[in-house]
TIPA-387877 format. One record per residue: x, y, z negated of N, C-alpha, C in turn; residue in three letters. Coordinates in steps of 0.1 Angstrom, whole numbers, plus 5000, padded with zeros to 4 digits. Example, Ala and Ser with C-alpha at 12.3 -4.5 7.8 and 13.67 -1.06 7.14 Angstrom:
2
513249434922512349554922513249674922ALA
512849784929513749894929512950004921SER
***
This chain:
418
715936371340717336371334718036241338UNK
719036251342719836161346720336021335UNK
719935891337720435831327721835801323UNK
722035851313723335881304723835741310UNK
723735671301724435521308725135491316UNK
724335531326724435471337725635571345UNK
726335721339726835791350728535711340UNK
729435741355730535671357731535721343UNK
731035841344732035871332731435891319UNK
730335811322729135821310729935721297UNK
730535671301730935541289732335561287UNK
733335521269733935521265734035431254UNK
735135391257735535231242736335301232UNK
735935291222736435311209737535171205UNK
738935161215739335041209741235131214UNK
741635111203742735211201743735161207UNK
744235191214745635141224745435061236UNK
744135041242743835001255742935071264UNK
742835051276742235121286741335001295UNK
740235071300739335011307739434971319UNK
740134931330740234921344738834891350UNK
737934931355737134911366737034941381UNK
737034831385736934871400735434881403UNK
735435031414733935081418734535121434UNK
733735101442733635121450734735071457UNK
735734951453737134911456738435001453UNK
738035111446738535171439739135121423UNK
740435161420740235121400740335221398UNK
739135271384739335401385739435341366UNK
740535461359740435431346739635551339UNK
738635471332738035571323738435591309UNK
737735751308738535831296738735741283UNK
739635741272740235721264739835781254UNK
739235741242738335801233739035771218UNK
739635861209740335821196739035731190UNK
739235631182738335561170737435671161UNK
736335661163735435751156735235681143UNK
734135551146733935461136734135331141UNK
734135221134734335071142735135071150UNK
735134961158735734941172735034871181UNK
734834891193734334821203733234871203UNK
732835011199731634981201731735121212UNK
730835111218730835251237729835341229UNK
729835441234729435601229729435681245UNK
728435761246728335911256729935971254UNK
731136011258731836081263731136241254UNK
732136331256731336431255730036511247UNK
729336401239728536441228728436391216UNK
727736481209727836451196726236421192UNK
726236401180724836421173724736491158UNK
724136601161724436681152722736691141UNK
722936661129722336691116722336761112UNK
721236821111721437021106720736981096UNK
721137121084720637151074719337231076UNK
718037271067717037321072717237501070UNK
716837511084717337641085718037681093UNK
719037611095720137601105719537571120UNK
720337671131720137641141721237601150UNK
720337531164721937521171722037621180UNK
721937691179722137851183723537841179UNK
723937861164724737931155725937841161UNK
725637701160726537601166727337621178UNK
726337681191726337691202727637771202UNK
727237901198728037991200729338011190UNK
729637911181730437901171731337821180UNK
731037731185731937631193732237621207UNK
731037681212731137651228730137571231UNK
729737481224728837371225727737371232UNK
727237321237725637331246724737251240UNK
723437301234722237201229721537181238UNK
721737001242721036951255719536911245UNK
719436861234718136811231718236821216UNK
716636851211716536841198715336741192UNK
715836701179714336581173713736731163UNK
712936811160712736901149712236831139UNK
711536721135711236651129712336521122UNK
713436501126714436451119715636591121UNK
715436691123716636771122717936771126UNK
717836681139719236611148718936681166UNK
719936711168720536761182721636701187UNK
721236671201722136621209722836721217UNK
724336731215724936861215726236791225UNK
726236901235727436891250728936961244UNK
730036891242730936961240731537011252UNK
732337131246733037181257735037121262UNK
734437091278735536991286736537051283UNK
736737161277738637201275738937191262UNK
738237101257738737101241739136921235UNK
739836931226739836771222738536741215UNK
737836611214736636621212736536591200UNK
737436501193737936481176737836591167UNK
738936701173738836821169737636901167UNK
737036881178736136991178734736961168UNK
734236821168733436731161734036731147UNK
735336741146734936761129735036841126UNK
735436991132734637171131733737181127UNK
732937101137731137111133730537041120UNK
731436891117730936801107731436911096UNK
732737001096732837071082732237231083UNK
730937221092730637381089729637401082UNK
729337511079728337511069727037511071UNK
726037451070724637391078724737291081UNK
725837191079725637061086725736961083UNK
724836901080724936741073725636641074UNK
725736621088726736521094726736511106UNK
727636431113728036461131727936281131UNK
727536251147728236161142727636091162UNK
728836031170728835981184727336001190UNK
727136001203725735941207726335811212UNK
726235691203726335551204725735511213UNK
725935361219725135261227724635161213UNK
723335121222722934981219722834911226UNK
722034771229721934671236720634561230UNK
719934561241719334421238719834331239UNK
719934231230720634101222720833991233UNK
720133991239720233891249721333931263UNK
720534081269721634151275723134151269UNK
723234161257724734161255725434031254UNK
724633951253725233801251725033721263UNK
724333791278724233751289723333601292UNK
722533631280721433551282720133541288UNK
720333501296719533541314718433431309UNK
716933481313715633431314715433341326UNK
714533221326714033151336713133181342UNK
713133251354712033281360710833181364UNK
709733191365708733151366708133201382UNK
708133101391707533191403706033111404UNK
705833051397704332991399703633001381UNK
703233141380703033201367701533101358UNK
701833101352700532991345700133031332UNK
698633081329698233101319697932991309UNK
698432891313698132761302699032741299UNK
699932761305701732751297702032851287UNK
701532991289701733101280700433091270UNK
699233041266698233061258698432891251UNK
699332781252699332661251700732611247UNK
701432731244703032711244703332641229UNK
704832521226704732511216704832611207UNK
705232711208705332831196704032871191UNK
702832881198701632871196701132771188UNK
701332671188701132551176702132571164UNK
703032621161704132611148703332761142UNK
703032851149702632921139700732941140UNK
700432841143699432831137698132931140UNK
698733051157698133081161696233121165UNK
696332961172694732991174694032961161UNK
694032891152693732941136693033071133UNK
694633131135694833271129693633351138UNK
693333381152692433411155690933421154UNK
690933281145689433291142689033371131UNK
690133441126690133561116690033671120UNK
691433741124691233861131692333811150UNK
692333951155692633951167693534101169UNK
693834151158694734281156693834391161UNK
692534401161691534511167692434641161UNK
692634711165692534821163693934921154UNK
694734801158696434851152697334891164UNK
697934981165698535001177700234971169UNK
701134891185702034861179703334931189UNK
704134971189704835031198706134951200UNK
706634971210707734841215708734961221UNK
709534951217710735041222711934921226UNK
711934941238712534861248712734901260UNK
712834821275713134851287712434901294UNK
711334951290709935001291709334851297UNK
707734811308707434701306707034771321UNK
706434631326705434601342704334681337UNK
703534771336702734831328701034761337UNK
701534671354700634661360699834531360UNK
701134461350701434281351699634231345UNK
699334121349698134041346698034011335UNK
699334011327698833931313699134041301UNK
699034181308699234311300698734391301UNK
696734361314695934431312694834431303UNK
694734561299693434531290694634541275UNK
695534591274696534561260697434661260UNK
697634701269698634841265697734961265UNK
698135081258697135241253697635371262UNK
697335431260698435561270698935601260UNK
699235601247700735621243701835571251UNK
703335641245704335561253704835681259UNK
706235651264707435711270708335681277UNK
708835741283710635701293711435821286UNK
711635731271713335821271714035871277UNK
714535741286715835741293716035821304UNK
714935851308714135961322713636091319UNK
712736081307712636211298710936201310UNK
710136131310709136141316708036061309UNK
706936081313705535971304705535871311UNK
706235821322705735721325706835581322UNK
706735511313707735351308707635291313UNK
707235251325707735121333709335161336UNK
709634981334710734941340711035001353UNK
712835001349713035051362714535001369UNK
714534921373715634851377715934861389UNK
717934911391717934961400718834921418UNK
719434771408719934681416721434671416UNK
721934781407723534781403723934731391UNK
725034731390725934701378726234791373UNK
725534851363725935001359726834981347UNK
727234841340728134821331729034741333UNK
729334721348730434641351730634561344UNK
729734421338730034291332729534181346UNK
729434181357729234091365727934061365UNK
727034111359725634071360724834211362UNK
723634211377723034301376721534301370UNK
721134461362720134451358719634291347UNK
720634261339720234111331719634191321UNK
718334291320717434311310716434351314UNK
716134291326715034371335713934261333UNK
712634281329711734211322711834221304UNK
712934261298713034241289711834301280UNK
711534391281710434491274709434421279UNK
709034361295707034331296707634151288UNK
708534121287708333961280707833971261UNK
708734131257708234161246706734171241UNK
706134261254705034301254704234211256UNK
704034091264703233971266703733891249UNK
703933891246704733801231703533891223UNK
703434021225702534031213701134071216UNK
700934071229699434051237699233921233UNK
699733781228699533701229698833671218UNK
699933711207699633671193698333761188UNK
698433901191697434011186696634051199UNK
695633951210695434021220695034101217UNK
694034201204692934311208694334411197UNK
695034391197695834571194695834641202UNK
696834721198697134861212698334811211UNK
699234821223700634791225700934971233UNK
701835031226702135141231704035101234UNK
704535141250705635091257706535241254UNK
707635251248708635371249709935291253UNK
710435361268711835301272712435371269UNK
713335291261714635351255715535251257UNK
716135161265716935091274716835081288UNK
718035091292718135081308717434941316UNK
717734901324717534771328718834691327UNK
719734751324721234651317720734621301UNK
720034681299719634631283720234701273UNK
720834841280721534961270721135101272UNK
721135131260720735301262721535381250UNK
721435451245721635551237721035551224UNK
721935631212720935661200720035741201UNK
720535841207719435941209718235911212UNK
718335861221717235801229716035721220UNK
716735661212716435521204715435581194UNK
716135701186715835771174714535891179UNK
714735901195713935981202712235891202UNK
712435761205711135691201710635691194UNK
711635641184710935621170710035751162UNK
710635881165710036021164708835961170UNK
708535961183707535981191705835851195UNK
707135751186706035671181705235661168UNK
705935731166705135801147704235881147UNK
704736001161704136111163702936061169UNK
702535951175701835841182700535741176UNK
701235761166700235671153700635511154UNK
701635521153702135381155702235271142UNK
701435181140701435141125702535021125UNK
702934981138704034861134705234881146UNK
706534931148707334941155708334861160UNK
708734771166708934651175710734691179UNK
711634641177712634691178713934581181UNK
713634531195714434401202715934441204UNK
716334521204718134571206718634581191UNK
720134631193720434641176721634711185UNK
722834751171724134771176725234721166UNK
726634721168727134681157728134761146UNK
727434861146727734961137726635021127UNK
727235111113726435131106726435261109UNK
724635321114724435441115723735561109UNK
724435651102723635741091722535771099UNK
722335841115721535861121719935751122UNK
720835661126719535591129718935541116UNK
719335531103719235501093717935631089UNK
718135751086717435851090715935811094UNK
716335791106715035771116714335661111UNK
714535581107713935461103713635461088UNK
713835551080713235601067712535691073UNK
712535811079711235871082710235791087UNK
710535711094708935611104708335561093UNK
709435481083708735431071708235521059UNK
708835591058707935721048706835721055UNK
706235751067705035801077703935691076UNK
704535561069703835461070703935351079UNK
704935351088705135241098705735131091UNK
705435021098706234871094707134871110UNK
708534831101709534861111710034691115UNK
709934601125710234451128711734471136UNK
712634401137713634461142714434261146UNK
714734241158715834171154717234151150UNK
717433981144718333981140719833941143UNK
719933971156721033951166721433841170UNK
721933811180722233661189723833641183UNK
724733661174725833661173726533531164UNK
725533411164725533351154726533371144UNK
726333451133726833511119725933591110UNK
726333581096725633691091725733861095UNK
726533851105726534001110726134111099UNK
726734161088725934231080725734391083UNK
726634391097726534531100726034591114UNK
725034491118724234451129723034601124UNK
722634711132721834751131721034781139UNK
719434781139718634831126718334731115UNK
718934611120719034481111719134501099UNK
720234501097721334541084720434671077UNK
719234751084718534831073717234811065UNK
717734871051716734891042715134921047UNK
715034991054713835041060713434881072UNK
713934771075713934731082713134551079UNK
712834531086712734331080713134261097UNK
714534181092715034131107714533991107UNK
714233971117713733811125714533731129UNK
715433601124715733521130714933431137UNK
716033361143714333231158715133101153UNK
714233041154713832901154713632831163UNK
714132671166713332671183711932551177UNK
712232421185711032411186710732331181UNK
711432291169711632211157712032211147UNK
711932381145711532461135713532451127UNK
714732411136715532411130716132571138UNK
717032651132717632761137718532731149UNK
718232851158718332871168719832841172UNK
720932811181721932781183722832911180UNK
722233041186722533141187722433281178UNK
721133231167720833351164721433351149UNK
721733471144721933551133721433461120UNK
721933471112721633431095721733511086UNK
721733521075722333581061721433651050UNK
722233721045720933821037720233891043UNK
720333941057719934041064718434021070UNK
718333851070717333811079715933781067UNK
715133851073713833861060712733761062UNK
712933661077711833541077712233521097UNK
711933421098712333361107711033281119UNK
710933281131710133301139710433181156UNK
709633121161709933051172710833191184UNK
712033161184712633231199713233191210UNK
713033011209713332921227712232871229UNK
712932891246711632841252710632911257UNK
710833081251709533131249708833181262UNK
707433141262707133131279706033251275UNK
706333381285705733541287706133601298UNK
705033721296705433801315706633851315UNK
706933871327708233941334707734061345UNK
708734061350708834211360707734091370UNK
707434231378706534201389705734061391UNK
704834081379703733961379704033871374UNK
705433821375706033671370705733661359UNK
706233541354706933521343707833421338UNK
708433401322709333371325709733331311UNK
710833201308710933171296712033211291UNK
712433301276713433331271713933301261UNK
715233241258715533241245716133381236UNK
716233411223716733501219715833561207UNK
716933661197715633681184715333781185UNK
715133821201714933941210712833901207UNK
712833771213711633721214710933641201UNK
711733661189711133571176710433741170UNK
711133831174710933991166709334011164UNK
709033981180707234021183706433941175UNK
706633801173706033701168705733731152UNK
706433851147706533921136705234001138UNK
706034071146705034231148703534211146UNK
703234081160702034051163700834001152UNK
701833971141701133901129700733951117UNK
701634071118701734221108700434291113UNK
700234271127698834311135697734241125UNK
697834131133696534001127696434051111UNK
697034041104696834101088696334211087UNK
696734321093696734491086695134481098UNK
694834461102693534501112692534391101UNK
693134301095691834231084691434291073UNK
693034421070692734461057693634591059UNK
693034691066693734781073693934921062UNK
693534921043693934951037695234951031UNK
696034861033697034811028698434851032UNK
699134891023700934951030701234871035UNK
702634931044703434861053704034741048UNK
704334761033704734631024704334541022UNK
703434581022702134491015701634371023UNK
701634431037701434351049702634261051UNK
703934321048704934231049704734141044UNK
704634161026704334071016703933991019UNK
702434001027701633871027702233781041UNK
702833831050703633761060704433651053UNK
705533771044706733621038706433551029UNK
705233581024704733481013704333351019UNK
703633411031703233251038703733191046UNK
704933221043705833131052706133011052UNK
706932931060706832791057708432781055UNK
708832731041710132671041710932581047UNK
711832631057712732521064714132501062UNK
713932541051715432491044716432341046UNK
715532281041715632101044716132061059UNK
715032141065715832121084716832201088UNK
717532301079718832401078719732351070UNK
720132261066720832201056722232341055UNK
722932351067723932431066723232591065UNK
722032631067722032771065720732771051UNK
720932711046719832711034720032831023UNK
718432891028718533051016719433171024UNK
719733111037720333231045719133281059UNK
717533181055717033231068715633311064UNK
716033341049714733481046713633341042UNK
712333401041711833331037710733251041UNK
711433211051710933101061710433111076UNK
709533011082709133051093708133071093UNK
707433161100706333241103705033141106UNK
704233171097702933071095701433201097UNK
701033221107700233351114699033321103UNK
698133171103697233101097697233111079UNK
698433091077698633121065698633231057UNK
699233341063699033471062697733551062UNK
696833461070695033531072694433491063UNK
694933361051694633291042693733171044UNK
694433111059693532981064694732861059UNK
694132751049694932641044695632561054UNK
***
């Protein structure tokens, strides 16, 4: 399947009274004009919807009520990704469907973005890769890491990373990833990255999210070497993909046995869909890590942040004061090292990143280290003992005090080492 994203007329701005100019091919070609669904600014698939059925309901009944085409279904969250038909207004026809009978609610196939990709926060490549730099890094001392190891080592918790899929070949990721896993975006089993040398979002940078998923995936090889890390791509290598897509992992990482789900992109809208998805994983029993965006603000409508089902990560750098860039507020549930952070990249490398792209895993990994000591215990529960042992850095936040959750991540403390 062809990545949605990435096709020319694949994208549309929800921003009312202006038009896109892009030149492609030396060409300006203007793309389609989309009325305000929800928010603004935020890009959507052209042409589909997402449709929430009631139980029972089919998209049969849809199909042929509308015209409509059912390109894909989740059966287990009761959502279809549904093709309108090109001779009709698409406003119109989408709220036909939101008022018919069987249907819960409609609602865009949205974009997201990983945080860094959208803020154009490009990684330092590493061409002389070094295991002493990544097992020796300061972030490894603030939270108290090798400590924490002489406890547990995450045996036996698989953690799933939905991202740009990863190097699946890289050195410091063998022996750590499981054959769970997916390529959303391709609709195939196999998640490696796949970057393809274009600008497929015309912002002047190509592929700026390519490594993003294997830097995730080394970040929590590191902290938790003996888990399972299971890889589902559901971002492009621009660092954007779709809801569908997104809500497509999270299904399939549940379906997967995934006890802790890893979740580096966000968007900046609030979405009944993905909201959905992320109460089912946590009904199922998953612990959902999520960051908490690069936008320095409370962003309160930053999602999967901004959700109930969720606990968002702000970063810290390397003095334990908050990050220049990252997110604050009520949203953020405990706060994590995310400059500097030195992990693999594409093809062998590696590479240091800032972002609360990279404080998220530092979560995940430690949710590991705990629930594999005491692997009777809910998803809460494990949280619990995370933010309990946190280390207060209020005093070195003077201006964000009681806005950064409840503190920074102390691995050692958590395993109940003094």
């Amino acid at each position: 399947m062809q990545d949605a994203v990435s096709q020319l007329h694949g994208i549309a701005r929800l921003r009312v009274g202006t038009a896109l100019a892009v030149a492609i091919a030396g060409l300006l070609v203007l793309l389609p004009m989309v009325e305000r669904a929800q928010g603004g600014g935020v890009e959507y698939v052209p042409s589909e919807v997402l449709v929430v059925l009631e139980p029972g309901m089919s998209t049969e009944t849809i199909d042929i009520t509308f015209g409509t085409t059912t390109a894909e279904e989740i059966p287990v969250l009761g959502v279809a990704r549904v093709t309108l038909p090109g001779y009709s207004s698409e406003s119109e026809v989408i709220g036909q469907i939101r008022d018919f009978d069987g249907i819960i609610y409609t609602e865009r196939n949205f974009l997201l973005e990983a945080p860094e990709a959208d803020q154009s926060s490009m990684p330092f490549i590493e061409n002389d890769p070094s295991l002493e730099d990544y097992e020796w890094q300061r972030a490894v001392d603030q939270i108290r890491l090798t400590e924490a190891h002489e406890v547990s080592t995450g045996e036996g918790i698989r953690v799933a990373i939905l991202d740009t899929g990863a190097d699946l070949d890289h050195w410091l990721l063998l022996g750590h990833l499981c054959t769970a896993g997916a390529d959303l975006v391709d609709d195939d089993p196999d998640p490696s990255e796949e970057p393809d040398g274009i600008d497929n979002d015309w912002d002047g940078y190509v592929d700026e999210a390519r490594g993003h998923g294997t830097h995730i995936a080394g970040i929590i090889a590191l902290v938790a070497p003996d888990c399972e890390i299971a890889v589902y791509r559901v971002l492009n290598a621009e660092g954007r993909g779709t809801l569908f897509n997104l809500i497509q992992g999270i299904a399939k990482a549940v379906e997967e046995e995934a006890r802790i789900i890893n979740l580096s992109l966000g968007m900046q809208l609030t979405s009944p869909v993905l909201q959905e998805a992320l109460a089912y994983a946590r009904d199922a029993g998953c612990l959902i890590v999520c960051t908490a965006g690069n936008t320095v603000s409370p962003n309160p409508e930053y999602m999967p942040a901004a959700s109930p089902h969720t606990y968002a990560v702000a970063a810290t750098d390397t003095l334990d004061v908050k990050a220049p860039f990252s997110n604050y507020g009520d949203l953020v549930s405990l706060t994590a090292p995310g400059v500097d952070i030195y992990s693999a990249f594409s093809d062998d490398l590696c590479a240091r990143w800032d972002g609360t792209s990279m404080a998220a895993p530092f979560i995940s990994g430690t949710a590991a280290l705990v629930w594999a000591l005491a692997p009777g215990l809910a998803h809460d529960e494990v949280m619990d003992i995370v933010l309990d042992a946190a280390v207060d850095i209020d005093s070195l936040n003077a201006s964000f005090a009681g806005q950064l959750g409840a503190g920074r991540l102390d691995a050692a403390q958590a395993l109940s080492i003094p």
